[in-house]
N, C-alpha and C positions, 0 to 999 in steps of 0.2 A: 339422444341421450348425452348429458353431458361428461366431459373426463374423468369429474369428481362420480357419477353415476358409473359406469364401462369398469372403473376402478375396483368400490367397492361391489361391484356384482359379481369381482374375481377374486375377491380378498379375503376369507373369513380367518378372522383372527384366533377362532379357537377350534375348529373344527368340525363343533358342540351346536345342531341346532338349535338346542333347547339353551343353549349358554347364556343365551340374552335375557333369558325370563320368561321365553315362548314358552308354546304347548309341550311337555315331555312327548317324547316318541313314543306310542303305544304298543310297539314292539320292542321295545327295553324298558316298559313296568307294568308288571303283571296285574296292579289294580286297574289300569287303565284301560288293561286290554278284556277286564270281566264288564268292566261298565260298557266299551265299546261292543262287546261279544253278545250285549242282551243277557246276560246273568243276570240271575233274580238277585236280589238285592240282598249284604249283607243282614246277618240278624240284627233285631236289636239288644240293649244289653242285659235287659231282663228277660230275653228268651233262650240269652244264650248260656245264662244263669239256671233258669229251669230244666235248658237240657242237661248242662253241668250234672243238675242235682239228679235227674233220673236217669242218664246214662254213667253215673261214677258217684257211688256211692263213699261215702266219708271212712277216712281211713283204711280206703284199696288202695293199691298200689298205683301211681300213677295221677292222682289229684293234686294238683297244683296247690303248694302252701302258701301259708299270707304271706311272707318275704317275698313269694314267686309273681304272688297280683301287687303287691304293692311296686316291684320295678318294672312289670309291664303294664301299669297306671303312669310311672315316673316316664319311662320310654313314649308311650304314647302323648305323653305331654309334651314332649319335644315337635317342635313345629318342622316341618319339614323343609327347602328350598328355602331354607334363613340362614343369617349370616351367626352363629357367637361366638363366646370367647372359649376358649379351651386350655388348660395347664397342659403343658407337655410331664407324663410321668414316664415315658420311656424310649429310647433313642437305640434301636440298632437295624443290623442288616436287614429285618424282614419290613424296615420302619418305623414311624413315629407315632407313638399310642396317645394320643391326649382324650382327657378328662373334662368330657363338659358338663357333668353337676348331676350324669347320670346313675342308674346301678352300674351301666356298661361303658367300657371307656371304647373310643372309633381309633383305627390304627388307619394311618394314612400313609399311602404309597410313599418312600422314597425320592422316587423319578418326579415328584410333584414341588420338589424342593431342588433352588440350584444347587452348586457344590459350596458355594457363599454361604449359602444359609444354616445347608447343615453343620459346616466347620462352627459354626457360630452357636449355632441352635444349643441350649442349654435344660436340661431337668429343671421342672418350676418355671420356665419361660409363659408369658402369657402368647397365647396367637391366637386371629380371627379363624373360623374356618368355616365351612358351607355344609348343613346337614341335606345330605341327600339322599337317606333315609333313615328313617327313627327305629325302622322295626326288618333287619333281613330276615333270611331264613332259619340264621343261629341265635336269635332274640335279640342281634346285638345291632349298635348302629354305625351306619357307613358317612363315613367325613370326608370334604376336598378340601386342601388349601390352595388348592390350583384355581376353584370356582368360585371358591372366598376373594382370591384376591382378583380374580376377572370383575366380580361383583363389584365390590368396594372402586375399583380402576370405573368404572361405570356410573358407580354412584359421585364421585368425586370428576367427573369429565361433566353431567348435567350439573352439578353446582357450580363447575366455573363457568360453563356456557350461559346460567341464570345470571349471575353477578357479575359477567365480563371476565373474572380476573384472568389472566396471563397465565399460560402454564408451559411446563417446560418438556423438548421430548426432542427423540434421539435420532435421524435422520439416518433411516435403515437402508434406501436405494435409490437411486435416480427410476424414473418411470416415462410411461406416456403420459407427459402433459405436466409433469410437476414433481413432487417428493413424496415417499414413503417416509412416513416416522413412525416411531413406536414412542406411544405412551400410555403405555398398560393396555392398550387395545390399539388395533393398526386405526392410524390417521391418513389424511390426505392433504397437503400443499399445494396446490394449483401452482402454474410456475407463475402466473399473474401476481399472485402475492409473497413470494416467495422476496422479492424486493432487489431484485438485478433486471439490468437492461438486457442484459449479451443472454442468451439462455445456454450458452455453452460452459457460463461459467455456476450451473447447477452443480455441476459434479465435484466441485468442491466442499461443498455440503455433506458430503456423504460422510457417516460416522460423526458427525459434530451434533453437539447439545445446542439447540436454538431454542429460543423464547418465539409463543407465536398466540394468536387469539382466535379460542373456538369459533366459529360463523355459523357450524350448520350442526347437526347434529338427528339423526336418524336410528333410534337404539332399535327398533325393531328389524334395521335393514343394516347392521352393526355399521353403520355411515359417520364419519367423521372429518370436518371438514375445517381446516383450519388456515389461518393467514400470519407471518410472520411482518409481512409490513405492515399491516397495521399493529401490531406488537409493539414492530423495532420505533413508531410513529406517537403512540402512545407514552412511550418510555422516554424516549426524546420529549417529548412537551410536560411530560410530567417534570423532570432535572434539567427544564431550560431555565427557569426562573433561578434555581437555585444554584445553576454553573455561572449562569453570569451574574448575578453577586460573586461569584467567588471569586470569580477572574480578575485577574489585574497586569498589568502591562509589567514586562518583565518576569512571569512568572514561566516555569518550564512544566509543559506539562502530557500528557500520554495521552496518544489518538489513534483514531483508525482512518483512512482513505478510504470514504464511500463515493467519490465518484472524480473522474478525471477529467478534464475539458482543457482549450487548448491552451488558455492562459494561466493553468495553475490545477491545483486539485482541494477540493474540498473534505475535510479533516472533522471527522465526529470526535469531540472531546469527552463524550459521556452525558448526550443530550442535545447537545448544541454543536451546529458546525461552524468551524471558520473558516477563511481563504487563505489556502498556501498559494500566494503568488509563483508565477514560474522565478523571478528574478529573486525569489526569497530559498529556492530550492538548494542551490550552492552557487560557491565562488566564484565559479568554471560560467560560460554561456552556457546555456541548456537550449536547445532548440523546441522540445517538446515535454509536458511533463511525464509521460512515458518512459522515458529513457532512464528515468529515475522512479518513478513507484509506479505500483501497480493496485488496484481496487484491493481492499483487506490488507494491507499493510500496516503492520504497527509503527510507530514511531514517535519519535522527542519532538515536539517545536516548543519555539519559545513564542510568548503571547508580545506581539508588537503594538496592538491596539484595540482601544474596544471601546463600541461606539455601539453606547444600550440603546438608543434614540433610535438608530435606525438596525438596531439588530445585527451588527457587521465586528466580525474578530478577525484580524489579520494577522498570521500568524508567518514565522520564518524559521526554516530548516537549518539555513548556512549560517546564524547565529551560533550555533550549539556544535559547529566542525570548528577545526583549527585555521585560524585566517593565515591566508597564505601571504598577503599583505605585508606581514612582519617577517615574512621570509626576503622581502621582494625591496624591504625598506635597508637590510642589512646586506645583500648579496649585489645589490649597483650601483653605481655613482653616477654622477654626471659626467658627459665626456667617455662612458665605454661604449666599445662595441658589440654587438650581440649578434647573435643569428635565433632565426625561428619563424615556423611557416604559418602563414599570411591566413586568418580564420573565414575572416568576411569583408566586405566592402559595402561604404555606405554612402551618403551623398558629401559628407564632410570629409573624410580619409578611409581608413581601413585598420584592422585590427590583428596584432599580431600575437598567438600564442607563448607564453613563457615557458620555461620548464615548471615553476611554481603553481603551473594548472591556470593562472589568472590570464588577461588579456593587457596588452599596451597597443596607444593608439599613435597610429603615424598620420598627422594631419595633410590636407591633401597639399596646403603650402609646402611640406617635406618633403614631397617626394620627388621633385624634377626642379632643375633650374629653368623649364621652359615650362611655358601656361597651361595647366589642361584643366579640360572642365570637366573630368569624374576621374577618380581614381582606377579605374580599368584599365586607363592609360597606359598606365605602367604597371600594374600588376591585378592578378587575380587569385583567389582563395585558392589554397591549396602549392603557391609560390612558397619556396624561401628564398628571405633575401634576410641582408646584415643591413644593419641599419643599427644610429648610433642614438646613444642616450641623451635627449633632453633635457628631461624633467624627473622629476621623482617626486611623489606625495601619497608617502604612504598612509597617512591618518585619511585624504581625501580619494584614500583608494587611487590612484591615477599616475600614469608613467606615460609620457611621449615621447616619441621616436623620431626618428630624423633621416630619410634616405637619401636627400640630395649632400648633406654634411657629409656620409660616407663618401660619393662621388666627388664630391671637392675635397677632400682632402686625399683620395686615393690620387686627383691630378697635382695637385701640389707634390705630394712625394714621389710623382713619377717625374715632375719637372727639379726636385730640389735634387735629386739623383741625376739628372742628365747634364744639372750644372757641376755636380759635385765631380763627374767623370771628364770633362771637358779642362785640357790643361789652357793654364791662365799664359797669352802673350805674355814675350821679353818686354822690358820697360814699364809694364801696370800701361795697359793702353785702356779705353774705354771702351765701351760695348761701343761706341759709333766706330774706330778703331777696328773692330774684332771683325764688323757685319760691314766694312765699307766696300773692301774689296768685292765680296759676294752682292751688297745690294749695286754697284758701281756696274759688275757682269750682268744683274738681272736685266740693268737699264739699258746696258748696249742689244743683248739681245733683242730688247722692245725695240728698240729705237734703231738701231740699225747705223748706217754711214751718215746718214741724211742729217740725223741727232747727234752726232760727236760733237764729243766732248771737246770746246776752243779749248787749248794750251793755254795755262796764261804765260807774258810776257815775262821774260827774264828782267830782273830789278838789274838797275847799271850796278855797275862794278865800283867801288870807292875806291879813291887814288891815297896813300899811303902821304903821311906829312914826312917831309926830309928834314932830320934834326939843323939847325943851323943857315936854313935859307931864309932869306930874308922874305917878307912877304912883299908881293908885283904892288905897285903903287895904282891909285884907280886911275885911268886915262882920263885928263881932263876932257870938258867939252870943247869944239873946235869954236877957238876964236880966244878961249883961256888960254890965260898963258898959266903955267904950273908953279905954284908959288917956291920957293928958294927957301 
């Protein structure tokens, strides 16, 4: 037996076996139980005429007047187990007396009406109601609006089931194997069509008005059996043609997330789905679309593209938030310094988080004055380091970073500081001056006695000119004599 069978073999929606239109119970109608009982047959009407006339003679007491046959001719004209219309002419605590066209008006229980109805319920009101019998014991007749509207709920469930159409009902309890609804008579959802993957996410259902489409139908076994995905499927191909004509790039417009996957999630626009990209969701990285919606989510997107030809709308979240960007274009310059921890790592560089929610990328060329071939090298997610600003393009979204520029320039100000504390030699000597002495000690160290350093030779001494001496005349060569 299947779930939708197990179901309703537990279900009866009105208590009433006879409610469906089966056999009355023979032991709740006394006609039923003379015919079931072997009772000779009622009279017929011309014998019951003739006894009339020999057992009650005309004008004794007790002979029914014509006023009296003509409303129990009108009462027996009343069809029994039919639905009509009925005038309400009177409303109070014992109940609602309506008027259906007979001598005798049916008063119907109270308790057979919500507190909706009666607040509402007015003198002169027309209402259906269910004669279920024409004729009691007090000549008068017995009405249900309770059986009226069982009926009518019945008759309106096989006409949408003939026509298909679409009907709507209220999702009364989670069950075995699918949904309780109520619509005018208990239904059943299979969780197969009920139209979710996860089955745990039935129980959000509960209490909500859903569209769904009759499939089965059983009035003798009160069986109803209904499917919302194909409803929700129907609905959708009927307003696909007509959403995308409407659609148009740039426009904003209101969806639901019917389903999640890892690169983005899929957005019913009221018929037609489009693809919310993951990198459409926001500003920020997103790792998974999870983190951010969840299946029945409402929400804004804006329409990025739409491509009738092959049925595809692309749609974006982070259009329609405040771009962080224009925070990111006014708040840095080129040349600062920043701090902020290190997102992810990739084959090019790595990315580092701002406070404006966005990402800057530090290229792997920035980060080390020595070679390395992946950025792990020197850092990994979840690091902070300072690192100085590049670049800045905030219209092309984009800011680089720079970590080796911090480390060269933090060594230059530790080297411009150690000249700046170092007093300058007497005389302005040179840096060869300043380091001779120490590199002169380095080399003796090295080099030892072996490597000393030669002296050089002292330059002669010049002899001073004596005012007034004559200068030595040249010695001739021998054999010259010296000229006079």
């Amino acid at each position: 037996m299947s779930s939708g069978q197990d179901f309703f073999s537990q279900n009866d929606p009105t208590g009433d076996p006879s409610a469906d239109g089966g056999a009355p119970d023979p032991s709740t109608d006394p006609r039923e139980m003379d015919e079931l009982g072997g009772q000779g047959e009622a009279p017929s009407a011309g014998d019951a005429g003739a006894e009339l006339e020999d057992s009650t003679p005309a004008g004794i007491p007790g002979e029914p007047t014509m006023a009296e046959l003509e409303a129990q001719i009108s009462i027996s004209g009343l069809k029994e187990r039919s639905i009509v219309e009925g005038t309400v002419v009177r409303i109070d605590e014992e109940g609602v007396l309506v008027d259906v066209g007979t001598k005798s008006e049916g008063l119907i229980n109270p308790k057979e009406f919500s507190e909706e109805e009666l607040e509402s319920l007015r003198v002169g009101d027309k209402i259906q109601v269910f004669v279920v019998s024409s004729d009691d014991e007090d000549g008068g007749i017995t009405l249900s609006k309770k059986r009226a509207d069982h009926e009518l709920n019945w008759e309106r469930i096989l006409a949408a089931y003939e026509s298909g159409e679409i009907v709507q009902c209220t999702v009364v309890d989670r069950v075995r194997g699918g949904l309780r609804v109520d619509l005018g008579v208990t239904g059943f959802i299979p969780a197969s069509h009920v139209g979710v993957r996860n089955p745990n996410e039935l129980d959000r259902f509960v209490g909500e008005v859903v569209n769904a489409k009759i499939i089965e139908v059983e009035r003798n076994r009160k069986k109803v059996i209904l499917s919302r995905r194909q409803a929700e499927k129907e609905v959708r191909e009927k307003g696909r043609d007509r959403i995308l004509a409407e659609l148009k790039e740039g426009q904003v417009r209101e969806g639901v997330v019917r389903n999640i996957t890892n690169y983005g999630a899929f957005v019913d626009l009221g018929g037609v789905d489009g693809l919310l990209h993951i990198t459409e969701l926001d500003w920020v990285h997103v790792k998974h679309p999870s983190e951010v919606l969840t299946p029945g989510d409402e929400l804004r997107v804006m329409i990025l593209k739409v491509d009738r030809e092959k049925d595809r709308i692309s749609l974006s979240r982070k259009q329609l938030l405040p771009d962080p960007w224009e925070l990111v274009g006014r708040n840095y310059r080129v040349g600062a310094t920043i701090e902020g921890p290190v997102t992810r790592c990739v084959t090019s560089g790595a990315f580092v988080k701002l406070p404006e929610g966005v990402e800057a990328f530090i290229p792997i060329g920035e980060m080390s004055d020595r070679h390395i071939s992946k950025p792990e090298e020197v850092v990994k997610p979840g690091d902070t380091v300072t690192v100085k600003v590049i670049n800045v393009q905030p219209r092309q979204r984009r800011m680089s970073l720079s970590l080796s520029q911090v480390q060269q320039d933090a060594e230059r100000a530790e080297m411009d500081k150690y000249l700046s504390t170092t007093p300058e030699p007497a005389g302005g000597a040179t840096l060869g001056a300043m380091f001779g002495d120490q590199l002169r000690a380095a080399v003796g160290e090295n080099g030892g006695s072996a490597t000393a350093e030669t002296p050089e030779a002292p330059a002669a001494p010049e002899v001073p000119e004596t005012p007034g001496t004559p200068e030595t005349p040249e010695t001739p060569a021998t054999g010259e004599e010296p000229t006079s």
